[in-house]
KOLNULO-874742 format. One line per 2 residues: number of its first residue (from 1); their letters; for each residue x, y, z of C-alpha. Coordinates in steps of 0.2 Angstrom, whole numbers. Each point is the difference from the previous one (the first is absolute). Example, Ala and Ser with C-alpha at 12.3 -4.5 7.8 and 13.67 -1.06 7.14 Angstrom:
BEGIN
1 = AS = 62 -22 39 | 6 17 -3
END
This chain:
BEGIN
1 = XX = -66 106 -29 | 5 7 -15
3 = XX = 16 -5 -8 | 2 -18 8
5 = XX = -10 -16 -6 | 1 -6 17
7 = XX = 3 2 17 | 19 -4 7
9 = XX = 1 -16 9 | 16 -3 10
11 = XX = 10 -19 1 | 15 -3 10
13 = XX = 5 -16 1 | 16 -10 9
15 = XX = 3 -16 4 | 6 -3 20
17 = XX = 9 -14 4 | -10 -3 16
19 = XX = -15 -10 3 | -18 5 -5
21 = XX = -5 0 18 | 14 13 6
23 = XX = 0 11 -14 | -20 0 1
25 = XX = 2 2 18 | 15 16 -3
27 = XX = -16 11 -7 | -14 -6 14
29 = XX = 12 1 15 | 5 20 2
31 = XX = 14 -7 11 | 11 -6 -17
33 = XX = -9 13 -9 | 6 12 10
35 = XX = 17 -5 -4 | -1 4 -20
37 = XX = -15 12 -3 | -10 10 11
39 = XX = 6 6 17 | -15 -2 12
41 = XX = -15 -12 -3 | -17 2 9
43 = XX = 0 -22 1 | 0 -12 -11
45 = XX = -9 -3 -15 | -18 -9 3
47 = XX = -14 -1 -15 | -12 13 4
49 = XX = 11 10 10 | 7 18 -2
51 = XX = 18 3 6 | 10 15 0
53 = XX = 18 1 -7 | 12 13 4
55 = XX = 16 4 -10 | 5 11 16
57 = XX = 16 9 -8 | -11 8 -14
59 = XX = -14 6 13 | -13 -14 -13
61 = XX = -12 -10 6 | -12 -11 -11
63 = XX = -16 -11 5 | -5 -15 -9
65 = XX = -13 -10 1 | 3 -19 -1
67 = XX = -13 -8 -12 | 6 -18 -3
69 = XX = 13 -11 8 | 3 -16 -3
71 = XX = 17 -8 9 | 15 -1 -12
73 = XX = -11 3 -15 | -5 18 -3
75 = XX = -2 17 11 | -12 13 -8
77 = XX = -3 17 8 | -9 18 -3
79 = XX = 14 15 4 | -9 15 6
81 = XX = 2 9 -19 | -10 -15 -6
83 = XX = 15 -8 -9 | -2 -19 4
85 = XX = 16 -11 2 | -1 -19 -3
87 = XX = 15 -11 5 | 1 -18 -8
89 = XX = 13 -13 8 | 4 -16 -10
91 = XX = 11 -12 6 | 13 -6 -12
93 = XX = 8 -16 6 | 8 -2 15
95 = XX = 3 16 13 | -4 13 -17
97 = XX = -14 12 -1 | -4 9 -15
99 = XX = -12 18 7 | -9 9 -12
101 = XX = -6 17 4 | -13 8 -10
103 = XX = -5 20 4 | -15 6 -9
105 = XX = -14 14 3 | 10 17 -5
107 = XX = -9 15 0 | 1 16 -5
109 = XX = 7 8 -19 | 10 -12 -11
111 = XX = 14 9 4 | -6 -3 19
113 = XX = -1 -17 -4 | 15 -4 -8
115 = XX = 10 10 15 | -8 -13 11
117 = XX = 5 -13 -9 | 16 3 -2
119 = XX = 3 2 18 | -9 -15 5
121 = XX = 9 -11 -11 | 16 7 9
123 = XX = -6 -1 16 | -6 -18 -2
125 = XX = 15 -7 -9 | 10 9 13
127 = XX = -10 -9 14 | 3 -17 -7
129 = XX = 21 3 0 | -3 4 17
131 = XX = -9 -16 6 | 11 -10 -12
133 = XX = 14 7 10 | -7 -2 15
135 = XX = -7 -19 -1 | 15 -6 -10
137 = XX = 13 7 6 | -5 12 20
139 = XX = 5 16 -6 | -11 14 1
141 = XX = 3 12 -14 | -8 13 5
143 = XX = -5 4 -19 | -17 10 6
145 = XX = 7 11 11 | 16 2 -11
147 = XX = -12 6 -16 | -3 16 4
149 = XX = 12 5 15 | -3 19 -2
151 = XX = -20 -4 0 | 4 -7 20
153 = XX = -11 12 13 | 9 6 13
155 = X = -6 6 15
END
């Protein structure tokens, strides 16, 4: 590192007008996951298991390893580039969940860095509109596989 004093560390955050269980549940279950992030899902998240996500329409796939989970509180996981992702959920009185989600670990240049950053910060905010839609409201935005529509494989 050269021109940065420290390593980029992402935070989205959003408050979801559901209950802590649900909303903690949206991220462990890949059958609501499914709904507002990644297209395919290996099974659900378990401390100290490894589970493979695939975002289909871009040909990606990414497998993470579950480090700590503790029910309605937090999810932490290692991504396969060594980036690690920590969700918190709070409750805030009744049927309101305040999720914080904290991406750290880049790698790489600071310019490398940055670029990362940048687009998980995107990504994660845009993950969180999506279950917010989806918990508050059942719609299904489709606000992944809408980002980048001429990145979609075809076969």
């Amino acid at each position: 590192m050269t021109g940065l004093k420290q390593v980029p560390v992402v935070r989205a955050e959003m408050l979801i007008r559901k209950s802590v269980t649900e909303v903690f549940e949206a991220f462990v279950d890949p059958s609501v996951t499914t709904k507002f992030w990644f297209t395919k899902s290996s099974g659900r998240l378990e401390e100290g298991q490894r589970v493979r996500w695939d975002w289909e329409m871009y040909g990606v796939t990414d497998e993470v390893y579950v480090e700590r989970l503790a029910a309605n509180e937090l999810i932490r996981i290692e991504s396969s580039d060594g980036t690690k992702v920590e969700w918190t959920f709070t409750q805030r009185g009744d049927g309101e969940t305040f999720v914080t989600i904290v991406n750290s670990g880049f790698a790489g240049s600071d310019d490398d860095m940055v670029g990362q950053a940048i687009d998980s910060m995107g990504g994660y905010t845009m993950v969180l509109c999506g279950l917010k839609a989806l918990l508050e409201h059942n719609i299904r935005l489709n606000l992944v596989a809408d980002r980048a529509p001429d990145a979609h494989v075809t076969e």
